[in-house]
Backbone as ProteinMPNN parsed JSONL, in Angstrom:
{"seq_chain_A": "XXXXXXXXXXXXXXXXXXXXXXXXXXXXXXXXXXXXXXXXXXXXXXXXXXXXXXXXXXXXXXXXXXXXXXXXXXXXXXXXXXXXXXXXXXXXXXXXXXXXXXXXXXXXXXXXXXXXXXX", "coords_chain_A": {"N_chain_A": [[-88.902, -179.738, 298.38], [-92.127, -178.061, 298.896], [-94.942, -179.244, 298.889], [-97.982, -177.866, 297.51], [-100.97, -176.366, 298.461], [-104.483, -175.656, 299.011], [-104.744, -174.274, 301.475], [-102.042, -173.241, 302.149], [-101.551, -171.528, 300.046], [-103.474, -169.554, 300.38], [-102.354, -168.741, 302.956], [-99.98, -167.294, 301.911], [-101.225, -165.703, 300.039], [-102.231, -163.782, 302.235], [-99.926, -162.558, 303.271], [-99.492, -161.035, 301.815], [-100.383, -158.556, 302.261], [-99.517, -157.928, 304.797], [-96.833, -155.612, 306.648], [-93.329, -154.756, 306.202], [-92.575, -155.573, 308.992], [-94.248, -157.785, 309.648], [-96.183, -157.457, 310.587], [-99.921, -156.233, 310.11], [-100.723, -154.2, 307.81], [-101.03, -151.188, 307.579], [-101.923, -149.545, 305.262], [-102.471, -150.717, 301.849], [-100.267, -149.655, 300.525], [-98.536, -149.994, 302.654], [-97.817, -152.122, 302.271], [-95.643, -155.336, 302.078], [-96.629, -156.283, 299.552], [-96.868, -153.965, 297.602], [-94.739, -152.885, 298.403], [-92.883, -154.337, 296.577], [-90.18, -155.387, 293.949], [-91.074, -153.511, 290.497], [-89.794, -154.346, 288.393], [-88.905, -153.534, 285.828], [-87.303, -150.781, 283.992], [-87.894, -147.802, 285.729], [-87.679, -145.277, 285.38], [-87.879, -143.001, 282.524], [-85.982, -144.237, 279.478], [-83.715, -143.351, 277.13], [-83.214, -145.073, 273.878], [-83.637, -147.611, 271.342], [-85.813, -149.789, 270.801], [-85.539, -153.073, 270.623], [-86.739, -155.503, 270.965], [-89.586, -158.103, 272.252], [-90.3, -157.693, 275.845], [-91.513, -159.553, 277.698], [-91.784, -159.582, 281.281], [-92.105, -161.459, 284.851], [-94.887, -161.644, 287.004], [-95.529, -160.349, 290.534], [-96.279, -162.244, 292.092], [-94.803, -164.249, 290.59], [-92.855, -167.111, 290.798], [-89.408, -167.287, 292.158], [-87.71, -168.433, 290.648], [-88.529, -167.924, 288.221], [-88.39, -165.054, 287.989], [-85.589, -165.389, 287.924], [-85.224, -166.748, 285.233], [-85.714, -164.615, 283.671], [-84.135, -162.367, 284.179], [-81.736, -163.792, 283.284], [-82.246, -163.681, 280.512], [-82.68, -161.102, 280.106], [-79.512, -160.503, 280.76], [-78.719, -161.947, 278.266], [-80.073, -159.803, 276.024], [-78.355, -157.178, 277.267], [-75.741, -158.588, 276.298], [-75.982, -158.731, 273.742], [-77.337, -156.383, 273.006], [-75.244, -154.175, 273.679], [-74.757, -151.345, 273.657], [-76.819, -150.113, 274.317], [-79.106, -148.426, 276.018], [-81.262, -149.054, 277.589], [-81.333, -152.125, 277.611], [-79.534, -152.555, 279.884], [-81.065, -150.911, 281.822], [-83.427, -153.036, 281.456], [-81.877, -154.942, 283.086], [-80.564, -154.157, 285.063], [-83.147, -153.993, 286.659], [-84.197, -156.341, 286.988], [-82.673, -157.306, 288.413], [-82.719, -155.567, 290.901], [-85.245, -156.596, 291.79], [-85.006, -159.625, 292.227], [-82.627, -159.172, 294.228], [-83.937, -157.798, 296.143], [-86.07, -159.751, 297.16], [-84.48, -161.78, 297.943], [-84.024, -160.033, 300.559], [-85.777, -160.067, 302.061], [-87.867, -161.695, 304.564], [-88.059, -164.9, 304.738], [-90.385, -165.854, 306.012], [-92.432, -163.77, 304.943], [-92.726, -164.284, 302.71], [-94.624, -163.999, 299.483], [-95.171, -164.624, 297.619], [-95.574, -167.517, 294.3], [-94.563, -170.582, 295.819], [-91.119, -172.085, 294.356], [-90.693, -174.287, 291.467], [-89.071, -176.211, 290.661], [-86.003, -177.583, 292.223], [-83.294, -175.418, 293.878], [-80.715, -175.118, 291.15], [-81.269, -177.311, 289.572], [-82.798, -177.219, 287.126]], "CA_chain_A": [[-89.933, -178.827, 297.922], [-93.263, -178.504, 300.099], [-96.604, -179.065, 298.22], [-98.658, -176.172, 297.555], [-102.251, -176.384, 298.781], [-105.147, -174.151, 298.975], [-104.214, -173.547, 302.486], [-101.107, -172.781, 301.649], [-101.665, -170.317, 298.574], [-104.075, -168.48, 301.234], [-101.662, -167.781, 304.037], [-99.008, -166.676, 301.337], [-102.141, -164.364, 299.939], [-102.65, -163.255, 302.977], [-98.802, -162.252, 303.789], [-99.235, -159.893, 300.421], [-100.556, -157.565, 303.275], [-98.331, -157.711, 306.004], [-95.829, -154.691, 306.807], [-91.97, -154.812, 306.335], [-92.149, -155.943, 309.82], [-94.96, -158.74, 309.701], [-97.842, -156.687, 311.034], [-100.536, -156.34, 308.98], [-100.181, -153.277, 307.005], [-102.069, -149.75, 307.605], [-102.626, -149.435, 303.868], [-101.991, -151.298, 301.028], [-99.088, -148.693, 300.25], [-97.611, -150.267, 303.187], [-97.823, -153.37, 302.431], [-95.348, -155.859, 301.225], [-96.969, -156.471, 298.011], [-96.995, -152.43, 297.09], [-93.426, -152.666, 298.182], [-92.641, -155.717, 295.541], [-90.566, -153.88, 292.626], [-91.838, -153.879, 289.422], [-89.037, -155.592, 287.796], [-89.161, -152.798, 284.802], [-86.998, -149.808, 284.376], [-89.087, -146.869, 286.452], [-87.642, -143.765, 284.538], [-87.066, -142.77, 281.077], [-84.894, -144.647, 279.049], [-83.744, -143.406, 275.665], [-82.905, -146.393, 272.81], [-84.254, -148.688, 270.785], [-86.679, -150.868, 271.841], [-85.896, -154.338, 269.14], [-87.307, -156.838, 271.686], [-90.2, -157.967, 273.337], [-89.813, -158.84, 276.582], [-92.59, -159.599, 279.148], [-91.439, -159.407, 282.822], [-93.006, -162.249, 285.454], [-95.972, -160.682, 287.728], [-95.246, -160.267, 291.634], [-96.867, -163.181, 292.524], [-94.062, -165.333, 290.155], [-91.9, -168.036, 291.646], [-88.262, -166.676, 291.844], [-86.676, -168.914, 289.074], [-89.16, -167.242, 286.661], [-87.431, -163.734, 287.807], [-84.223, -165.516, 287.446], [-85.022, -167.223, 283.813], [-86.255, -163.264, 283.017], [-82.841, -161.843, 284.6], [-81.037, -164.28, 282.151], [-82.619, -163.263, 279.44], [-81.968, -159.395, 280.141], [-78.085, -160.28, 280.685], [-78.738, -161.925, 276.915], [-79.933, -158.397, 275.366], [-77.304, -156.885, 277.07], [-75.08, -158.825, 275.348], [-76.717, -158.615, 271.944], [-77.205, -154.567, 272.57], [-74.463, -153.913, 274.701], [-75.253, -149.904, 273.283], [-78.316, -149.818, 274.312], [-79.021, -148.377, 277.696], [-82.838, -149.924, 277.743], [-80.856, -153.437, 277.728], [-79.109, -152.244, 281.147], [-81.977, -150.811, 282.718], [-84.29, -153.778, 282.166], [-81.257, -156.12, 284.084], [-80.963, -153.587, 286.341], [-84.113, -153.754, 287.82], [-84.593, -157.815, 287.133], [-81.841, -157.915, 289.492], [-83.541, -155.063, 292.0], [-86.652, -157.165, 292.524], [-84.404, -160.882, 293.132], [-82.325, -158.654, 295.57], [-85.197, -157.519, 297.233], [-87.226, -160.897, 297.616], [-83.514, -162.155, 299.043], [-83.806, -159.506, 301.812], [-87.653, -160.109, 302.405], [-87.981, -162.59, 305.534], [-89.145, -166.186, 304.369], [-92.075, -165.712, 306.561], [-93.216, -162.991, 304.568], [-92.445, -164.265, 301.474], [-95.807, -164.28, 299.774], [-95.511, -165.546, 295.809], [-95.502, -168.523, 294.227], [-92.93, -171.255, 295.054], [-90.654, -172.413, 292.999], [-91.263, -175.818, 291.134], [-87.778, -176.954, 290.836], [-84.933, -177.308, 293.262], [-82.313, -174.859, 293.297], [-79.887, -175.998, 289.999], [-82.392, -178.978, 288.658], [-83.299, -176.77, 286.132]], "C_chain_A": [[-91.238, -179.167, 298.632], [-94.345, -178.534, 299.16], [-97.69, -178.144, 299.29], [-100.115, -176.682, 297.741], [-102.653, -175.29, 298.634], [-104.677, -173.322, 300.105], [-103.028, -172.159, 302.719], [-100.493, -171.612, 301.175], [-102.004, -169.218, 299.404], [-103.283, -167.7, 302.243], [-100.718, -167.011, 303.108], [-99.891, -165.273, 300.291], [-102.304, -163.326, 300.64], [-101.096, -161.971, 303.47], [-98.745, -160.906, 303.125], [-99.573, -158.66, 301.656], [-100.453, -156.977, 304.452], [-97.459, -156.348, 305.486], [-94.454, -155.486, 306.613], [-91.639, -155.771, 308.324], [-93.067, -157.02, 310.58], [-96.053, -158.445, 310.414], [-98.367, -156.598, 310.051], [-100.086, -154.601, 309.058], [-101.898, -152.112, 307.557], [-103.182, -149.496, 306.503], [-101.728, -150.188, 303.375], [-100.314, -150.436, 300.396], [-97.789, -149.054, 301.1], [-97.595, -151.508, 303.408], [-96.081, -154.309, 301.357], [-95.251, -156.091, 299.342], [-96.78, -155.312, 297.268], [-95.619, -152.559, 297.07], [-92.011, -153.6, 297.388], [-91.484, -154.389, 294.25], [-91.173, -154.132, 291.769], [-91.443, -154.654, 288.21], [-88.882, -154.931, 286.467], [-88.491, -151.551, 285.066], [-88.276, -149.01, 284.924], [-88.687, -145.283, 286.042], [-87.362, -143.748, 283.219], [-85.912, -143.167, 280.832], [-84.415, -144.075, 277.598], [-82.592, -144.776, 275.075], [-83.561, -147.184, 272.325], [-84.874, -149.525, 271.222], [-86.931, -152.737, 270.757], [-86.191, -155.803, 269.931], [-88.167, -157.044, 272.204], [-89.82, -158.682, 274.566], [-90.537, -158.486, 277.83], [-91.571, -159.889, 280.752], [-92.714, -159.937, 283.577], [-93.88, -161.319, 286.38], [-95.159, -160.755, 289.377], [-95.638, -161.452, 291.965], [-95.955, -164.61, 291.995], [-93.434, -165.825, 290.999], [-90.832, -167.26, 291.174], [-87.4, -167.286, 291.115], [-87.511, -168.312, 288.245], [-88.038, -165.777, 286.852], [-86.014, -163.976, 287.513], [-84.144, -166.015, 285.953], [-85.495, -165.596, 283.64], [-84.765, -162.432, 283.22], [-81.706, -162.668, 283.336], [-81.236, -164.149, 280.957], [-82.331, -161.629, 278.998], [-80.533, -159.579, 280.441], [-78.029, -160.812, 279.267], [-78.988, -160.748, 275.919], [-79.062, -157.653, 275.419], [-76.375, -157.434, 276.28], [-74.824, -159.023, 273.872], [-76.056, -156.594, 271.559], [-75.973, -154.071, 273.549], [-74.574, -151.719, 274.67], [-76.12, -149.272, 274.0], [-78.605, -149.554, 275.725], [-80.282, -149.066, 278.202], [-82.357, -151.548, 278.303], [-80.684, -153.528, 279.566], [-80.306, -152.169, 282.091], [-82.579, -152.007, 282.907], [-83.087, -154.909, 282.998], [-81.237, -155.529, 285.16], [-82.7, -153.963, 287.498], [-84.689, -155.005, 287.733], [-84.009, -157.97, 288.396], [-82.421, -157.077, 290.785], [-84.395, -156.104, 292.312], [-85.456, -158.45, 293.189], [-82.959, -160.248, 294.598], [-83.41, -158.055, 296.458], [-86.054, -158.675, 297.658], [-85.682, -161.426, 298.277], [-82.838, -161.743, 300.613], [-84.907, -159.76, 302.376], [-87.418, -161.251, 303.516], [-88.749, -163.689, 304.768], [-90.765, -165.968, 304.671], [-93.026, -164.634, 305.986], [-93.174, -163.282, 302.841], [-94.459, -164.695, 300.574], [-95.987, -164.608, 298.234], [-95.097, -166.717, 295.89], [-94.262, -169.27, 294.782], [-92.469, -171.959, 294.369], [-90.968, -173.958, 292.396], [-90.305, -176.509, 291.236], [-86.958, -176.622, 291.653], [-84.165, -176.469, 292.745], [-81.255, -175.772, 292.469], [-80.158, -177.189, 289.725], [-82.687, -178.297, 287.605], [-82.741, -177.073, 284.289]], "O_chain_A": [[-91.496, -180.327, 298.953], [-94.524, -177.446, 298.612], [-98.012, -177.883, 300.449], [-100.39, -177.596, 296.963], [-102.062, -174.253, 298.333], [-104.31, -172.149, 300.027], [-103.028, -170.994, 303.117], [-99.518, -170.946, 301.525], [-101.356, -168.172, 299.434], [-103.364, -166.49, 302.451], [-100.574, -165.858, 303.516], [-99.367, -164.219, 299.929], [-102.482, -162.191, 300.197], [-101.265, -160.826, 303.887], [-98.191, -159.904, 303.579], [-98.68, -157.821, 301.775], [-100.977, -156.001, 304.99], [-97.363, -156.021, 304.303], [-94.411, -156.698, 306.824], [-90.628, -156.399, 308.64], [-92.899, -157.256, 311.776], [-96.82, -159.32, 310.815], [-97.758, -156.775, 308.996], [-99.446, -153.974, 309.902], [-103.103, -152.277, 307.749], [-104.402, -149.336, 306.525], [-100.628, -150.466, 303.853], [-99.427, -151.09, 299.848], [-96.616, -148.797, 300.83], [-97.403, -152.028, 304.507], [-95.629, -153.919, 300.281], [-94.416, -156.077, 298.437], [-96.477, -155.55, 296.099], [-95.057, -152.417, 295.984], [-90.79, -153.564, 297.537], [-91.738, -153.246, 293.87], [-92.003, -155.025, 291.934], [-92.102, -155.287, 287.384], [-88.666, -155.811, 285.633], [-88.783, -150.994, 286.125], [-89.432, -149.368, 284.696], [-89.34, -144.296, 286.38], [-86.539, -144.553, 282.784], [-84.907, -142.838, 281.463], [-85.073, -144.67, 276.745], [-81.59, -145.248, 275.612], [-84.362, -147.643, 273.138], [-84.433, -150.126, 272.201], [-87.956, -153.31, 270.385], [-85.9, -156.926, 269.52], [-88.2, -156.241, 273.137], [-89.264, -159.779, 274.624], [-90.357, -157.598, 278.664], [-90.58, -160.62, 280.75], [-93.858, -159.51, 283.423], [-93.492, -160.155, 286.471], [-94.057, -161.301, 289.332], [-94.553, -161.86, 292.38], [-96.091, -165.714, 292.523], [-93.283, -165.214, 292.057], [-90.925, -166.614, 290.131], [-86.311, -166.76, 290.887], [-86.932, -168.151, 287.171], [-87.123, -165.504, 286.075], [-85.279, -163.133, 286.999], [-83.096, -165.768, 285.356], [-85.937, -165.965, 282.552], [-84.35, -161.854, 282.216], [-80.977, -161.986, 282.616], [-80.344, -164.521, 280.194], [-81.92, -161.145, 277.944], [-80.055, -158.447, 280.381], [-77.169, -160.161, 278.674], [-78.19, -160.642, 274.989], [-78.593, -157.176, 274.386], [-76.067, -156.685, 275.353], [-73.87, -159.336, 273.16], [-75.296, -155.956, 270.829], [-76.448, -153.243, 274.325], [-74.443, -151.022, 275.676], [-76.16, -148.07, 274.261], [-78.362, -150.41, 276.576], [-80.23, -149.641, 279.289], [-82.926, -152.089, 279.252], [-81.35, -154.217, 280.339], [-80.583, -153.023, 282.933], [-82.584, -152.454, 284.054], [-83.669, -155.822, 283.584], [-81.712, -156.008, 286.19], [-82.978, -154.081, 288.691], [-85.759, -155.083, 288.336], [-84.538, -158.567, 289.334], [-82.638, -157.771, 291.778], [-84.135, -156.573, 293.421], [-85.046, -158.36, 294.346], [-82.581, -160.877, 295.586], [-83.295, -158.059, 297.684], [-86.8, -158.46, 298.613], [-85.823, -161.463, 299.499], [-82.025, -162.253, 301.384], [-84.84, -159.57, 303.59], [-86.427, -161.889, 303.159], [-89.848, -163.492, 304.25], [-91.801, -165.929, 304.007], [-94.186, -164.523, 306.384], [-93.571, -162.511, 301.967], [-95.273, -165.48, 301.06], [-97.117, -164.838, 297.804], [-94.497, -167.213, 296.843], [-93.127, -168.911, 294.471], [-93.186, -172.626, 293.623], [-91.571, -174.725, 293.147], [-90.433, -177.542, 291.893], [-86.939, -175.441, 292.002], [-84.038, -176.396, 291.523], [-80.919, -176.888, 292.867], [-79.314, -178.082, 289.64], [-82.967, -179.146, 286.76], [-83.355, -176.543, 283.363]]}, "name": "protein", "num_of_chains": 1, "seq": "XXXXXXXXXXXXXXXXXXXXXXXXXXXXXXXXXXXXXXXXXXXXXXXXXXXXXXXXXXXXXXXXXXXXXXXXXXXXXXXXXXXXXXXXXXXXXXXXXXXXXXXXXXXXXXXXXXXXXXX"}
């Protein structure tokens, strides 16, 4: 694991505004960071809503999206009914497939604190 400096923090700030193809970006619309998902269904869901359940920011380390992804395959399995359950795993799992296609070098949130499976 590499220690995080200010330096550090800054170039991976800075990346938030890079293009898909490590140019800086036209507009923010075409930036990386815009093209982050949101980690939250994005259309109408009908069902019950008997949980809260915050979803990490763009900027989280990717074991937070994975302790948040494990937690939405737990509702599913509570509500298995419930299509709200689905959606929010669905789209836990959109964003950690999308930061696994993203180029390291553009990777621009936190990283993680623990090694992969230390947790």
């Amino acid at each position: 694991m590499m220690n995080t400096n200010a330096s550090t923090l800054s170039l991976r700030m800075q990346r938030r505004l890079l293009n898909m193809q490590g140019m800086p970006a036209s507009s923010m619309l075409d930036s990386v960071y815009a093209q982050h998902p949101p980690g939250t269904p994005t259309k109408p869901v009908k069902g019950p809503v008997s949980w809260l359940l915050d979803n990490p920011s763009r900027e989280s380390p990717t074991e937070d999206w994975l302790a948040y992804r494990a937690t939405c395959e737990q509702l599913v399995a509570r509500h298995p009914n419930n299509p709200r359950a689905q959606d929010c795993l669905d789209a836990a799992q959109e964003v950690l497939t999308w930061r696994a296609a993203l180029p390291e070098h553009l990777h621009f949130w936190r990283e993680d604190k623990h090694e992969p499976g230390t947790r």
